[in-house]
N, C-alpha and C positions, 0 to 999 in steps of 0.2 A: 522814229528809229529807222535807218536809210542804213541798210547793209552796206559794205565797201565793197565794192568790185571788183573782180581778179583782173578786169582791161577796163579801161574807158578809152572809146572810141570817137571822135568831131569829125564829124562831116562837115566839110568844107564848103559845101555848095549848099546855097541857102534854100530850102522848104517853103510850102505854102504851110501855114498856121493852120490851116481850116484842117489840115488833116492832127485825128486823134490818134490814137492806138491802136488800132489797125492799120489806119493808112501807113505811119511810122513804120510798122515793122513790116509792113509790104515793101517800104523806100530800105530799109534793112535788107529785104532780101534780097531783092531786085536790082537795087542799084551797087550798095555794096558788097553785093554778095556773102552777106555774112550770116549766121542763124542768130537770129532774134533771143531764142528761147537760151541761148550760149553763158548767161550772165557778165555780160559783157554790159557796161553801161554806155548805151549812143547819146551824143548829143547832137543837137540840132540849134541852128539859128534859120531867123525869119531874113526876108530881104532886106530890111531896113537897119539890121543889126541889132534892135533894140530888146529883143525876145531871144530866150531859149529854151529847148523843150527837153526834157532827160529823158529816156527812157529805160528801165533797165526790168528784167524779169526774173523775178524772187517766189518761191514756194508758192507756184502754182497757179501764178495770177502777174499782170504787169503793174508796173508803177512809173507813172508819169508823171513829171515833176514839171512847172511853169514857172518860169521866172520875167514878168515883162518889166523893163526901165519905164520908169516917167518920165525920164531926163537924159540923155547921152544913151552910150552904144556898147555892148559890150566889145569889148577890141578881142577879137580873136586872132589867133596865133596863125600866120600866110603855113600853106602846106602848097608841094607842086602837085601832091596825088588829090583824090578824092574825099582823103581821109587821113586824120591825123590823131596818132598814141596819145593822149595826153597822162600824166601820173595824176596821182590823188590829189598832192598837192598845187599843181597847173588849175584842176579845174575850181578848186576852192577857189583858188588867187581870181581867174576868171569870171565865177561868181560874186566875188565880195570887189569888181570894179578896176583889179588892179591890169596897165597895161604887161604883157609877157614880151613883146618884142623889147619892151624898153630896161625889164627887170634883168638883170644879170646874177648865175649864180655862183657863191664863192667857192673858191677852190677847197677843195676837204682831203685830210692826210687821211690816207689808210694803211696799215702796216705793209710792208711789203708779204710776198708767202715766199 
């Protein structure tokens, strides 16, 4: 049971893996200046593309999530900054393989106000 987070956050620049849970929320603080403890969920990819690391902090304690490929990379979505919004549904699609630069979303009516 993985709470949903009020931001998910992708850093764009790729990590060394060897760091865990502290090192992460050091590269949180430090490089993107953001509070760790924020509930804000980070992601992290490895140099090679093929790894991601989650991290996000819920009642009192962190949770670290791993995800490595056997096969292929996960395609992550080009940012110009350091760091990039993703929504709920972005990082599913991203987990479960799907490319984001190539998916396009449909246009939705909303009533006017």
């Amino acid at each position: 049971m993985i709470p949903i987070p009020q931001r998910i956050l992708l850093a764009t620049t790729p990590v060394s893996f060897r760091n865990s849970i502290d090192g992460l929320a050091a590269i949180v603080e430090t490089q993107l200046k953001e509070k760790a403890l924020s509930g804000t969920l980070f992601v992290f990819r490895n140099r090679t593309g093929n790894a991601l690391k989650l991290l996000y902090w819920s009642h009192g304690g962190f949770l670290l999530i791993y995800k490595k490929l056997e096969r292929g990379c996960f395609h992550i979505p080009t940012a110009e900054a350091d760091r990039k919004t993703l929504t709920h549904a972005e990082i599913l699609a991203i987990l479960e393989g799907i490319d984001l630069q190539h998916a396009h979303r449909l246009k939705r009516w909303n009533p006017e106000k």
